[in-house]
PDB file with SEQRES, HELIX, SHEET and CRYST1 records, atoms N, CA, C and O in Angstrom:
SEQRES   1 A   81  UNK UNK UNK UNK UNK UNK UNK UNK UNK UNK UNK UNK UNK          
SEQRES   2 A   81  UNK UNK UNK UNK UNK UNK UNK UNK UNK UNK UNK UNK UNK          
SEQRES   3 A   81  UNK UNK UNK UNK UNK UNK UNK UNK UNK UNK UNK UNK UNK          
SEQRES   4 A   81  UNK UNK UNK UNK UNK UNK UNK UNK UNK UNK UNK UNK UNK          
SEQRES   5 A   81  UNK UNK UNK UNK UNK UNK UNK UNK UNK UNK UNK UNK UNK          
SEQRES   6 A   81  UNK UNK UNK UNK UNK UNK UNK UNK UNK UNK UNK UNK UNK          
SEQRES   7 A   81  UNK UNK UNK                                                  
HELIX    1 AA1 UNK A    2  UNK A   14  1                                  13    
HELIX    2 AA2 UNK A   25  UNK A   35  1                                  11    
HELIX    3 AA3 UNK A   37  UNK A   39  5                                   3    
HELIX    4 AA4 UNK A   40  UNK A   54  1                                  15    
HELIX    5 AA5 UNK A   61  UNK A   66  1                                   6    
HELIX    6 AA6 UNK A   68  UNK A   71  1                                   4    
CRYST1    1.000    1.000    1.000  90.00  90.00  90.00 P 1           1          
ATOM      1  N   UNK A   1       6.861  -0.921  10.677  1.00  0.00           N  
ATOM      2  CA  UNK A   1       5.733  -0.505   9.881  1.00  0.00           C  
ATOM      3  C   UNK A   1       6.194   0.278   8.658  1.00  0.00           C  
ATOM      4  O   UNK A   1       5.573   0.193   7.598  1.00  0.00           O  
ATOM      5  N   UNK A   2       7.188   0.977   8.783  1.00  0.00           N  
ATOM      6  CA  UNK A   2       7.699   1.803   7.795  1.00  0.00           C  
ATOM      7  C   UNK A   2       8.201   0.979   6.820  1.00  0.00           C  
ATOM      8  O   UNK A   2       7.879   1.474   5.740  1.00  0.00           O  
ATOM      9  N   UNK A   3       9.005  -0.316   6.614  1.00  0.00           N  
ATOM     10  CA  UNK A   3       9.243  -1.133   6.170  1.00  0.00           C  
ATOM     11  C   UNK A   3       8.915  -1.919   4.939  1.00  0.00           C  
ATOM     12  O   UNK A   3       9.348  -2.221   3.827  1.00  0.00           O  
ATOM     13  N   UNK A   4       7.248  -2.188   6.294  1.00  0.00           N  
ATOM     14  CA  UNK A   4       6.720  -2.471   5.309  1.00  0.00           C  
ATOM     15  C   UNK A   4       5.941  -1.531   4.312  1.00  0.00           C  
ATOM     16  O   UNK A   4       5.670  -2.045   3.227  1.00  0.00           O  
ATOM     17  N   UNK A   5       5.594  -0.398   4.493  1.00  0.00           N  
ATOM     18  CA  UNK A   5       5.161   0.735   3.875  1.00  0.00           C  
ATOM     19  C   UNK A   5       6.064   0.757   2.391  1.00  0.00           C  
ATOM     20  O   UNK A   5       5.594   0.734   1.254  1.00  0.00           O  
ATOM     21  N   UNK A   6       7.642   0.814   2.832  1.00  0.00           N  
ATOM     22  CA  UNK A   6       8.187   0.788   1.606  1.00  0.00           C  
ATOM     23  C   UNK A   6       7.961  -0.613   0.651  1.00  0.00           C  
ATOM     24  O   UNK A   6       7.643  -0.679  -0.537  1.00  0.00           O  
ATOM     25  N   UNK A   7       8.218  -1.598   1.529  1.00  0.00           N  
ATOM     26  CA  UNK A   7       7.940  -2.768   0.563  1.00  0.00           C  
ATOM     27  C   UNK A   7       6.440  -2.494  -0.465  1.00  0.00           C  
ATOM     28  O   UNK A   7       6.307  -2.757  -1.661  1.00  0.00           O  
ATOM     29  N   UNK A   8       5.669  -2.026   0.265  1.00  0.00           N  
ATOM     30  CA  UNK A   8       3.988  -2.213  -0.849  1.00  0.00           C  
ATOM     31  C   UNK A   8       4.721  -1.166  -1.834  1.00  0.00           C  
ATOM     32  O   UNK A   8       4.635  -1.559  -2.997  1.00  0.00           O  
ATOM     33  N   UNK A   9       5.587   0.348  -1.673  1.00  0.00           N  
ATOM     34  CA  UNK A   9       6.117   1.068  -2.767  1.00  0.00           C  
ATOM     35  C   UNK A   9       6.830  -0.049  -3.926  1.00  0.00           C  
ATOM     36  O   UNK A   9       6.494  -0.292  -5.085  1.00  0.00           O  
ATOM     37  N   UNK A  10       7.936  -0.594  -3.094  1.00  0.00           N  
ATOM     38  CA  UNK A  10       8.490  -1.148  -4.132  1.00  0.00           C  
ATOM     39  C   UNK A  10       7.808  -2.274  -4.693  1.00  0.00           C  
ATOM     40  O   UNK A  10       8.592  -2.949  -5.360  1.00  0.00           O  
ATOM     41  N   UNK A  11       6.920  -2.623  -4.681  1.00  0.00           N  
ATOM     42  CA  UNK A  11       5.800  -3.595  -5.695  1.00  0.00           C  
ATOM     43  C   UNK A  11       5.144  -3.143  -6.252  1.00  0.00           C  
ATOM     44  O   UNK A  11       4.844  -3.723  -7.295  1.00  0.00           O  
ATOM     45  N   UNK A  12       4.539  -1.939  -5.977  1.00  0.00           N  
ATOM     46  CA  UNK A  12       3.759  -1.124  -7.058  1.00  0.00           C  
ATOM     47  C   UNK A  12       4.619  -1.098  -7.933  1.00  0.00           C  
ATOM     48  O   UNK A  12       4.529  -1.754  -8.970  1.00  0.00           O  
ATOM     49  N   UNK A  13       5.960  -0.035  -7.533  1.00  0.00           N  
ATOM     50  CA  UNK A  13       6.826   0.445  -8.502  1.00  0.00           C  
ATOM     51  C   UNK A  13       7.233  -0.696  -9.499  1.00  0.00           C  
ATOM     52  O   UNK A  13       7.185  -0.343 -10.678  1.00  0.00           O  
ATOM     53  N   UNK A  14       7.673  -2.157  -9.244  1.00  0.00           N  
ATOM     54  CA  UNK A  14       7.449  -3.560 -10.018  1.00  0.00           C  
ATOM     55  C   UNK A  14       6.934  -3.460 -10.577  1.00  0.00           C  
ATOM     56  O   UNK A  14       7.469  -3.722 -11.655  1.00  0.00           O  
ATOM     57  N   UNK A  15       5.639  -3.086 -10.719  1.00  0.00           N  
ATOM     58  CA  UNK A  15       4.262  -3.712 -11.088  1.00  0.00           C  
ATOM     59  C   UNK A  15       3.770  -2.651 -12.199  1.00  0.00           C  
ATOM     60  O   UNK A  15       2.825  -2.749 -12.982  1.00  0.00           O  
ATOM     61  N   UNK A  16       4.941  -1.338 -11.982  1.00  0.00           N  
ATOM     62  CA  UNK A  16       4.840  -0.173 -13.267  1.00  0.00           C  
ATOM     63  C   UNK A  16       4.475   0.814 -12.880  1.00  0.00           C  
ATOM     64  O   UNK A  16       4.562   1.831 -13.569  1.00  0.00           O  
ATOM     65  N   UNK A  17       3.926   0.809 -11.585  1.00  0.00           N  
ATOM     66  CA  UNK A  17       3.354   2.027 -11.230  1.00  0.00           C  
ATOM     67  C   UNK A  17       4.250   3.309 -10.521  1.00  0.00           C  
ATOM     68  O   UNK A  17       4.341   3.212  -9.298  1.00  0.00           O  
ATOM     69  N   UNK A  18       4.911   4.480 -11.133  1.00  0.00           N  
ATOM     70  CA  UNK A  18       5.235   5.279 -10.960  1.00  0.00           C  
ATOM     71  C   UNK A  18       4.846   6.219  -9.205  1.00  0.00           C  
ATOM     72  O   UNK A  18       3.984   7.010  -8.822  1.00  0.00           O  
ATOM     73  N   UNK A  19       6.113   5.504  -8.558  1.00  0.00           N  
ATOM     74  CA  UNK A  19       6.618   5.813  -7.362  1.00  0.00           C  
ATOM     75  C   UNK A  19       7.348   7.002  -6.980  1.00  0.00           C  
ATOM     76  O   UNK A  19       8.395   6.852  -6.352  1.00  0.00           O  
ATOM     77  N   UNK A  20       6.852   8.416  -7.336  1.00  0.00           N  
ATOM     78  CA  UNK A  20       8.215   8.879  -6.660  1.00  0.00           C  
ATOM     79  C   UNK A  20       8.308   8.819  -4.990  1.00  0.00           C  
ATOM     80  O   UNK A  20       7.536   7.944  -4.596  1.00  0.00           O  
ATOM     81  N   UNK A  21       9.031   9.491  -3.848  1.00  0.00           N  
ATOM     82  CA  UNK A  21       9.516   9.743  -3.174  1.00  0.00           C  
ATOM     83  C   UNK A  21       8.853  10.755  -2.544  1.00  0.00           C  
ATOM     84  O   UNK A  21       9.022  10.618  -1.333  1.00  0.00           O  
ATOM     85  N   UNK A  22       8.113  11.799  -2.817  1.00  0.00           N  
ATOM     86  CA  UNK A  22       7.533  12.477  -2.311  1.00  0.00           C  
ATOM     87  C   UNK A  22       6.068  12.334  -2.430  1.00  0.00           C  
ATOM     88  O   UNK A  22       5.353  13.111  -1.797  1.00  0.00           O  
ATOM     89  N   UNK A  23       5.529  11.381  -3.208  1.00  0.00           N  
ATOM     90  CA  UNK A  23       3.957  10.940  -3.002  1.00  0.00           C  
ATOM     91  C   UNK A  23       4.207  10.671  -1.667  1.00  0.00           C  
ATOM     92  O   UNK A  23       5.135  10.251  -0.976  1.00  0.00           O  
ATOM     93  N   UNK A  24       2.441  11.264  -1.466  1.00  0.00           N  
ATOM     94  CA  UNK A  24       1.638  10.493   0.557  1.00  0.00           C  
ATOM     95  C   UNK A  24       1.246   9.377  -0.110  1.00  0.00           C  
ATOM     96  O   UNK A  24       1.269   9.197  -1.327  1.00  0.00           O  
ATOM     97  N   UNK A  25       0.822   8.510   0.890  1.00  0.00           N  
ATOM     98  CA  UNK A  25      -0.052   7.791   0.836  1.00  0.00           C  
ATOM     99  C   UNK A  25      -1.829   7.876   0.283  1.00  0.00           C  
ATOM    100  O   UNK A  25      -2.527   6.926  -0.071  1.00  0.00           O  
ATOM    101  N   UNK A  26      -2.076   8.824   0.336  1.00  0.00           N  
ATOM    102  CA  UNK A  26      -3.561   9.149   0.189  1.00  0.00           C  
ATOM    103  C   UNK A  26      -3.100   9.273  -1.986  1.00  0.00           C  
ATOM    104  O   UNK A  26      -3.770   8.749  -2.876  1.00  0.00           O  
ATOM    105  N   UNK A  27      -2.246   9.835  -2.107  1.00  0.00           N  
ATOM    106  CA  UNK A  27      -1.820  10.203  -3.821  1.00  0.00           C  
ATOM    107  C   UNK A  27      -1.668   9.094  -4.132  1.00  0.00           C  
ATOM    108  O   UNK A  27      -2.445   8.579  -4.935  1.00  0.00           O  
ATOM    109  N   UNK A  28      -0.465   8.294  -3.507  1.00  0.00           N  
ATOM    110  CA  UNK A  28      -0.213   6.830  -3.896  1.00  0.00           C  
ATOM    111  C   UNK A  28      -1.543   6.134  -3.961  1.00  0.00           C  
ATOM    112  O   UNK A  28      -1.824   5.674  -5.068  1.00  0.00           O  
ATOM    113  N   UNK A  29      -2.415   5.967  -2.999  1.00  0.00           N  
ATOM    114  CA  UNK A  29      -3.023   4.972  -3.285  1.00  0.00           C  
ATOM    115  C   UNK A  29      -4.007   5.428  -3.983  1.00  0.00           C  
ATOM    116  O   UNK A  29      -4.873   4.573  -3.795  1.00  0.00           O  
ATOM    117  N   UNK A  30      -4.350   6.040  -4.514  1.00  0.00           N  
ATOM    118  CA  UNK A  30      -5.154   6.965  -5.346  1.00  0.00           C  
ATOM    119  C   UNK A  30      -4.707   6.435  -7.129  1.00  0.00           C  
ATOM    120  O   UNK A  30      -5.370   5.725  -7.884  1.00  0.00           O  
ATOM    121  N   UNK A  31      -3.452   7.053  -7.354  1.00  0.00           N  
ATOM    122  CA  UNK A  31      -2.804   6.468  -8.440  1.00  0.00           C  
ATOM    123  C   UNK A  31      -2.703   4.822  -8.684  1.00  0.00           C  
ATOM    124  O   UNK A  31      -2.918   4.259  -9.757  1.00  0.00           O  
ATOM    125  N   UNK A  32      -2.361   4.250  -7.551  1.00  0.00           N  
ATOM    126  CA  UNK A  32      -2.510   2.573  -7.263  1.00  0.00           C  
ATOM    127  C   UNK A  32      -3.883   1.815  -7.464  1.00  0.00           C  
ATOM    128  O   UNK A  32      -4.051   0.630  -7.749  1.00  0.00           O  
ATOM    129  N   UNK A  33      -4.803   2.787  -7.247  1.00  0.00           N  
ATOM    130  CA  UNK A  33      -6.092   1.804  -7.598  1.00  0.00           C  
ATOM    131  C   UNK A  33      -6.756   2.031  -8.269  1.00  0.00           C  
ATOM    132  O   UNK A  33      -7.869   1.508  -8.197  1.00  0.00           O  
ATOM    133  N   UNK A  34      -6.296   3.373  -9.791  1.00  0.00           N  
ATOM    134  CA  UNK A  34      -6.830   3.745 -11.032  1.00  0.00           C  
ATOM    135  C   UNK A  34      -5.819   3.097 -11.684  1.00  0.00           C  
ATOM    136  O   UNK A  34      -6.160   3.135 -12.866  1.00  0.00           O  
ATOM    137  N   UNK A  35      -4.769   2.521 -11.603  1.00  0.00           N  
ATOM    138  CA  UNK A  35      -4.225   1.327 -12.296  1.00  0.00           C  
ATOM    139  C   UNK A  35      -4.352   0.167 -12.164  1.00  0.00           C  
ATOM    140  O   UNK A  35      -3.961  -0.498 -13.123  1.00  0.00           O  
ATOM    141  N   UNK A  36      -4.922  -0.583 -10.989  1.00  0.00           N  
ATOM    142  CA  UNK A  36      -4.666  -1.719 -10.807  1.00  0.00           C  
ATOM    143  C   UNK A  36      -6.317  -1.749  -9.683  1.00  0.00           C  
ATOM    144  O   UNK A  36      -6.628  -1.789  -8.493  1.00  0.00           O  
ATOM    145  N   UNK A  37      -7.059  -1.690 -11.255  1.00  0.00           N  
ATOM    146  CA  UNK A  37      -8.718  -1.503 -10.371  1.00  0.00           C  
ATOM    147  C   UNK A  37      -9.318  -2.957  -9.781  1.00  0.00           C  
ATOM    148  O   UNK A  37     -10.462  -3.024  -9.332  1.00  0.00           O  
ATOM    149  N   UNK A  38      -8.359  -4.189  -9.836  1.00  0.00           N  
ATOM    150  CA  UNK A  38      -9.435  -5.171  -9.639  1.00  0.00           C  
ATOM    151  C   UNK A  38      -8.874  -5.427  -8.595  1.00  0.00           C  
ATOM    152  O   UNK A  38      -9.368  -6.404  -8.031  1.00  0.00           O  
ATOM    153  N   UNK A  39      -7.708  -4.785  -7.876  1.00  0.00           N  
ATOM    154  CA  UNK A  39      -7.291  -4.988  -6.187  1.00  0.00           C  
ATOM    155  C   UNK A  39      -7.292  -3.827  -5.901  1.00  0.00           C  
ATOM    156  O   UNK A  39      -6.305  -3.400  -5.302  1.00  0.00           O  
ATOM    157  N   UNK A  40      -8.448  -2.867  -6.243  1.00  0.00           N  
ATOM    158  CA  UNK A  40      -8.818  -1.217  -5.852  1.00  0.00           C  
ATOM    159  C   UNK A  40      -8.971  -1.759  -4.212  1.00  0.00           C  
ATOM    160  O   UNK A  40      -8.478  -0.987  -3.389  1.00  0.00           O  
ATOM    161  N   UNK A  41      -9.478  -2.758  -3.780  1.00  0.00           N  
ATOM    162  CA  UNK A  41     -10.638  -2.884  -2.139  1.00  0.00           C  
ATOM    163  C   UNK A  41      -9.462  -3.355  -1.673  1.00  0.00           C  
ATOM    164  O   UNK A  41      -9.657  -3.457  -0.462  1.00  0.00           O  
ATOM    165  N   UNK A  42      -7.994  -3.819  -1.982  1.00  0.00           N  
ATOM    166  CA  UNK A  42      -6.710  -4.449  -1.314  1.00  0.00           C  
ATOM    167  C   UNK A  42      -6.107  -3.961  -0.617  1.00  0.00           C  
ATOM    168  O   UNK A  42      -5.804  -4.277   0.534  1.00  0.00           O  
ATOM    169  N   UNK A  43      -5.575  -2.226  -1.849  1.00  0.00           N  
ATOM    170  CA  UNK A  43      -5.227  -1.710  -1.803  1.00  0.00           C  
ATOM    171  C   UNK A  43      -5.756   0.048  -0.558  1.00  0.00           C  
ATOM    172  O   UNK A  43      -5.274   0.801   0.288  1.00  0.00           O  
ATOM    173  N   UNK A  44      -6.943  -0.201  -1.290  1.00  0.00           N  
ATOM    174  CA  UNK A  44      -7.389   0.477  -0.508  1.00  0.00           C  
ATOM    175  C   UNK A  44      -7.104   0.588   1.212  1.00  0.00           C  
ATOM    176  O   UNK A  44      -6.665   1.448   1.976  1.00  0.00           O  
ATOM    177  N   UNK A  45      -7.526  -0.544   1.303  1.00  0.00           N  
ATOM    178  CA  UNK A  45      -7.396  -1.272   2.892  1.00  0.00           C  
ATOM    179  C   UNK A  45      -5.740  -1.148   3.578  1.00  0.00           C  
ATOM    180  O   UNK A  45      -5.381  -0.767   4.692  1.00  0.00           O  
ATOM    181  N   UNK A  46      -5.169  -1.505   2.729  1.00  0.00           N  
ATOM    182  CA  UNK A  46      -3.580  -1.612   2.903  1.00  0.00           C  
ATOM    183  C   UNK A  46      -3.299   0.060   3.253  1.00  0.00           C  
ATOM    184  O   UNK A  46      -2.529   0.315   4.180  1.00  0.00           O  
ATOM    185  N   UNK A  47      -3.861   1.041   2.586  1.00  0.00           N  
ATOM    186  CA  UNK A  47      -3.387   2.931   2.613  1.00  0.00           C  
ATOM    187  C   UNK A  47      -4.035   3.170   3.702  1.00  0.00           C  
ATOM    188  O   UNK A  47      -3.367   3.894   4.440  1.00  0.00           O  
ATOM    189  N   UNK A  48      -5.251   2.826   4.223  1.00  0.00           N  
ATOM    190  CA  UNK A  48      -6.262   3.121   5.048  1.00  0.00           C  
ATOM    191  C   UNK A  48      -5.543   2.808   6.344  1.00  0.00           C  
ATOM    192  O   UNK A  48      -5.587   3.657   7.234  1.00  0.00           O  
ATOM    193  N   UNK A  49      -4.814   1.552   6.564  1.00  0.00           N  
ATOM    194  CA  UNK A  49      -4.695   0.375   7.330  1.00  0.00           C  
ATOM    195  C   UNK A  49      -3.134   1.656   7.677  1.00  0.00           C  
ATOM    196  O   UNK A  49      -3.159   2.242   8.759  1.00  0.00           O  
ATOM    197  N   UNK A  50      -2.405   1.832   7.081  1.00  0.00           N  
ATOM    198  CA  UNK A  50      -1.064   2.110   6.968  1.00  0.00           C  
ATOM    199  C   UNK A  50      -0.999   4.150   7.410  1.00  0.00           C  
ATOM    200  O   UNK A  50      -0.181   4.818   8.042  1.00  0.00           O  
ATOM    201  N   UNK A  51      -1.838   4.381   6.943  1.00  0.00           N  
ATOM    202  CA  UNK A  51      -2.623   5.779   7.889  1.00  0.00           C  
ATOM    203  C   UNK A  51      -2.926   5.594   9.019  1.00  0.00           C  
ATOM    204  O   UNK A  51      -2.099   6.053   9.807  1.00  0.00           O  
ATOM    205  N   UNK A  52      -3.670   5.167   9.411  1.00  0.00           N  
ATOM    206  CA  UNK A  52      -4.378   4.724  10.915  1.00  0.00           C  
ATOM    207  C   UNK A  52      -2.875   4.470  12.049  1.00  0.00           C  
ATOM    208  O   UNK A  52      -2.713   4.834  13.214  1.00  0.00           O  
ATOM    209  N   UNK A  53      -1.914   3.667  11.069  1.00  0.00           N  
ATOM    210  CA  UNK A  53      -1.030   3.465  12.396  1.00  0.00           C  
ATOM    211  C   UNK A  53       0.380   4.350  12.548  1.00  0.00           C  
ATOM    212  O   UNK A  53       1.140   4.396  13.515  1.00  0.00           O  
ATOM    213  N   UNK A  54       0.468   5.031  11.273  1.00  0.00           N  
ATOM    214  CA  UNK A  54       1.442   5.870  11.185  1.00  0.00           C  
ATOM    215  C   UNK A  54       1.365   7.165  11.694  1.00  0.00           C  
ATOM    216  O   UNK A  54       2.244   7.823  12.251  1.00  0.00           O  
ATOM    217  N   UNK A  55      -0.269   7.572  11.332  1.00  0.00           N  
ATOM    218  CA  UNK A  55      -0.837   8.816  11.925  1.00  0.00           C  
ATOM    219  C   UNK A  55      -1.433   8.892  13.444  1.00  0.00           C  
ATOM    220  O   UNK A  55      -1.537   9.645  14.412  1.00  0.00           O  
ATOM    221  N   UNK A  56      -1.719   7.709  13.020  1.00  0.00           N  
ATOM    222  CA  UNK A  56      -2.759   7.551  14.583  1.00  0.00           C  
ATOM    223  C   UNK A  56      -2.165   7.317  15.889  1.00  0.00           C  
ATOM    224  O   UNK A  56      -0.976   7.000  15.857  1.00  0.00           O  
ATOM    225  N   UNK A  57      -2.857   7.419  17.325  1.00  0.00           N  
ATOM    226  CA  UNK A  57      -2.230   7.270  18.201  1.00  0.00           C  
ATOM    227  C   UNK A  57      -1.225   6.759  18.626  1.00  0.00           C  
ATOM    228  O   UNK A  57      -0.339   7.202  19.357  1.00  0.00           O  
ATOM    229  N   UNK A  58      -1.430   5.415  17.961  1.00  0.00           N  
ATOM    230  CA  UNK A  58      -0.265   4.215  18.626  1.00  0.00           C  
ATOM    231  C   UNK A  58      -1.291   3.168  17.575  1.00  0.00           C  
ATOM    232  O   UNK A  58      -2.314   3.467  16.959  1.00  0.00           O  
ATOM    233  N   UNK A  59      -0.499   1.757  17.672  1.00  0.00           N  
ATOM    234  CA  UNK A  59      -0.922   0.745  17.284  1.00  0.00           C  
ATOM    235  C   UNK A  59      -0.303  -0.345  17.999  1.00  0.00           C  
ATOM    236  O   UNK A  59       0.647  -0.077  18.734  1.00  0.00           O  
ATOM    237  N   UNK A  60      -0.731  -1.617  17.881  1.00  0.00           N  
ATOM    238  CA  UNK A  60      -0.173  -2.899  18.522  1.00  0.00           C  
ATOM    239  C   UNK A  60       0.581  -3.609  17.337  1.00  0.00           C  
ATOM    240  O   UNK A  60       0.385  -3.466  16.131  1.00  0.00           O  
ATOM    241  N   UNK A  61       1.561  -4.470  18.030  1.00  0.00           N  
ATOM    242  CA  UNK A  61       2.237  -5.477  16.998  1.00  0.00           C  
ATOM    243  C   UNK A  61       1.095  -6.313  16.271  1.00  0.00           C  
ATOM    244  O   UNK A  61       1.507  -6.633  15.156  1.00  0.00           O  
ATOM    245  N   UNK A  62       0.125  -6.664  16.448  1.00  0.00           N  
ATOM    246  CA  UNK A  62      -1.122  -7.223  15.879  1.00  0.00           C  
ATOM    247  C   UNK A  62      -1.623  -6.617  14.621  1.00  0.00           C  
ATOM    248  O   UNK A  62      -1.665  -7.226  13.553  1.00  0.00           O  
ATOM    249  N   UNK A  63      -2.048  -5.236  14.819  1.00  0.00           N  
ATOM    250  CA  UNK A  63      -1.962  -4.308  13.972  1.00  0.00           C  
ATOM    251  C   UNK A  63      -0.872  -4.479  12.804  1.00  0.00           C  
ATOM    252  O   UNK A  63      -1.106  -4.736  11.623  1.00  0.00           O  
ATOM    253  N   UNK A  64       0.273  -4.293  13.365  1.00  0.00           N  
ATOM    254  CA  UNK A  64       1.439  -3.625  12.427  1.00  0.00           C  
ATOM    255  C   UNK A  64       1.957  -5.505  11.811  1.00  0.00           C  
ATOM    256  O   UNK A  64       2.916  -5.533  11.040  1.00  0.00           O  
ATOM    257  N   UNK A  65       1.381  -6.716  12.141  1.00  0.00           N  
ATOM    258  CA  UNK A  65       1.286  -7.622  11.677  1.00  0.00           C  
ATOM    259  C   UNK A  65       0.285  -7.696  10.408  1.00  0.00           C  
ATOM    260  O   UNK A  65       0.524  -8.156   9.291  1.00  0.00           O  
ATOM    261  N   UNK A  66      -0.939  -7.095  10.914  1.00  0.00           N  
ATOM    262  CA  UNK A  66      -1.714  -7.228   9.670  1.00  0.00           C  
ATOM    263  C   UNK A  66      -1.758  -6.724   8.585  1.00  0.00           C  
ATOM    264  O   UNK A  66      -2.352  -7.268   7.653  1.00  0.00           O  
ATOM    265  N   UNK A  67      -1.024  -5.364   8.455  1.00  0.00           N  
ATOM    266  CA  UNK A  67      -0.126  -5.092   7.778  1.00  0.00           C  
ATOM    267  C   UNK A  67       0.593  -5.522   6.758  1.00  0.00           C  
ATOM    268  O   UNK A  67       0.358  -5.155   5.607  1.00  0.00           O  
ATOM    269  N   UNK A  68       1.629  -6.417   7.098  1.00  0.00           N  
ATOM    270  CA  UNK A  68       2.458  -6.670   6.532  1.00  0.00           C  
ATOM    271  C   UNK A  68       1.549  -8.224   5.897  1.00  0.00           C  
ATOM    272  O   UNK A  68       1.788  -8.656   4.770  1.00  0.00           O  
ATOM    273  N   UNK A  69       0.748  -8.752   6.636  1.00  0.00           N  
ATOM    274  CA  UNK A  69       0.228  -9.897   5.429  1.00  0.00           C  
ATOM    275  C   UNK A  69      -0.494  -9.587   4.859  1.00  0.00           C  
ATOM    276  O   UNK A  69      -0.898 -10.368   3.998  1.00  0.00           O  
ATOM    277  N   UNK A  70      -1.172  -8.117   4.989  1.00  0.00           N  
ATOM    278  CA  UNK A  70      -1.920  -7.451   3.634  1.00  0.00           C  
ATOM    279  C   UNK A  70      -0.828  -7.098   2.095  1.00  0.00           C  
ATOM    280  O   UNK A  70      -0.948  -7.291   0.886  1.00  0.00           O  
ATOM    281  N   UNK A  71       0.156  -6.527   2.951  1.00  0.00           N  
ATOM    282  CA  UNK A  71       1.162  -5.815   1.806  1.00  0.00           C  
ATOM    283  C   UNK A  71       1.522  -7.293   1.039  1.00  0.00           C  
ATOM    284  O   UNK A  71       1.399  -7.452  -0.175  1.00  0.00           O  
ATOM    285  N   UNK A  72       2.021  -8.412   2.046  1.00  0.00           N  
ATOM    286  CA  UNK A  72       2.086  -9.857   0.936  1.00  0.00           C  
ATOM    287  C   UNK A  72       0.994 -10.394   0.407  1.00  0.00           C  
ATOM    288  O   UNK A  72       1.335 -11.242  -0.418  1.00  0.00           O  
ATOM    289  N   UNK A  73       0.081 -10.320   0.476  1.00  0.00           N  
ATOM    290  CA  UNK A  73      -1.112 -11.205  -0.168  1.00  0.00           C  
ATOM    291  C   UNK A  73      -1.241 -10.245  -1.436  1.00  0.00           C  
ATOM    292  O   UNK A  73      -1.588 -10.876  -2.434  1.00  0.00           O  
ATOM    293  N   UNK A  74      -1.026  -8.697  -1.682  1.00  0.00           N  
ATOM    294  CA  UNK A  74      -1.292  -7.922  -2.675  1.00  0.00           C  
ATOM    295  C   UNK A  74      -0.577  -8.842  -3.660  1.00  0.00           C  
ATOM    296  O   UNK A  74       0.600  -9.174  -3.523  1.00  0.00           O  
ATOM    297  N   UNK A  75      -1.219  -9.159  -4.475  1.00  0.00           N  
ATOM    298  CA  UNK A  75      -0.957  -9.489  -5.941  1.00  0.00           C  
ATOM    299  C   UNK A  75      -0.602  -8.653  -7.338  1.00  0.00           C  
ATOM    300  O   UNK A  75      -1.299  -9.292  -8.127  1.00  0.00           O  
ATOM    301  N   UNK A  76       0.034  -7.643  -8.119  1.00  0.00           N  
ATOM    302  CA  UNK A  76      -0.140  -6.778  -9.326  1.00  0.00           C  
ATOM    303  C   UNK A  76       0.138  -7.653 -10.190  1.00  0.00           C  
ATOM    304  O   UNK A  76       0.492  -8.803  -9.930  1.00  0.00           O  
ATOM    305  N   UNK A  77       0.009  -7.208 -11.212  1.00  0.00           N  
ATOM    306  CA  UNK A  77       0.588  -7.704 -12.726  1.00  0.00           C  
ATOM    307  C   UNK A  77       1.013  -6.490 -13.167  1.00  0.00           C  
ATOM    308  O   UNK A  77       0.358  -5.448 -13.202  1.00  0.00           O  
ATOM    309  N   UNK A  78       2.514  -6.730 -13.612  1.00  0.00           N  
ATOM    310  CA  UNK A  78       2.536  -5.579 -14.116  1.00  0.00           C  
ATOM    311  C   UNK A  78       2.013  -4.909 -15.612  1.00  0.00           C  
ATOM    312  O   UNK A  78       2.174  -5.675 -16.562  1.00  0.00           O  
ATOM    313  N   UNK A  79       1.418  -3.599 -15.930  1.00  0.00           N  
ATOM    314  CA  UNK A  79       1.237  -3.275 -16.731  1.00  0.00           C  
ATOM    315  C   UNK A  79      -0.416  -3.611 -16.685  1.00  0.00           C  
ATOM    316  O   UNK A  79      -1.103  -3.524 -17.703  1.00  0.00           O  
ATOM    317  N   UNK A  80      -0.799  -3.884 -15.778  1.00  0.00           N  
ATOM    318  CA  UNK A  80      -2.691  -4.193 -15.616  1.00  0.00           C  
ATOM    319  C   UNK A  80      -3.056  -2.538 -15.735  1.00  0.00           C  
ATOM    320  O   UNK A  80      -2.267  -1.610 -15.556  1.00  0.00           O  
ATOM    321  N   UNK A  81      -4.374  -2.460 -16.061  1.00  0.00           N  
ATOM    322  CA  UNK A  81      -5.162  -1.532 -15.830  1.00  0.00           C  
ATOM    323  C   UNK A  81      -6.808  -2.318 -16.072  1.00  0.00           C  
ATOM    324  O   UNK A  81      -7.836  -1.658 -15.918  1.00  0.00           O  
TER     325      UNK A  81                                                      
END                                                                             
């Protein structure tokens, strides 16, 4: 899960959007969907989705699958706003 957590970083960061290392998730995706507003509901889902299993009790491989074909289906362009 962590994995893929970094992979959605390093596509933002692609895509222009200023990654450091010490952004949460809640900042990141915050910054991620005042740049890249027309996959605001993608993204959203993907931070939401990626909280729930990192923070949360436990999760299933099902879970931590859906995940990762959210983080691939995300599309950016870079330099969109």
């Amino acid at each position: 899960m962590l994995a893929t957590w970094n992979r959605f970083r390093r596509k933002l960061k692609r895509a222009g959007l200023e990654v450091p290392p010490t952004r949460g998730p809640l900042d990141l995706g915050c910054a991620a969907m005042r740049r890249f507003p027309r996959q605001a509901r993608a993204i959203q889902g993907i931070v939401d989705l990626y909280i729930e299993l990192r923070y949360g009790a436990g999760y299933t491989p099902e879970e931590a699958s859906r995940l990762r074909r959210e983080v691939r289906r995300l599309k950016l362009h870079k330099g969109a706003l």
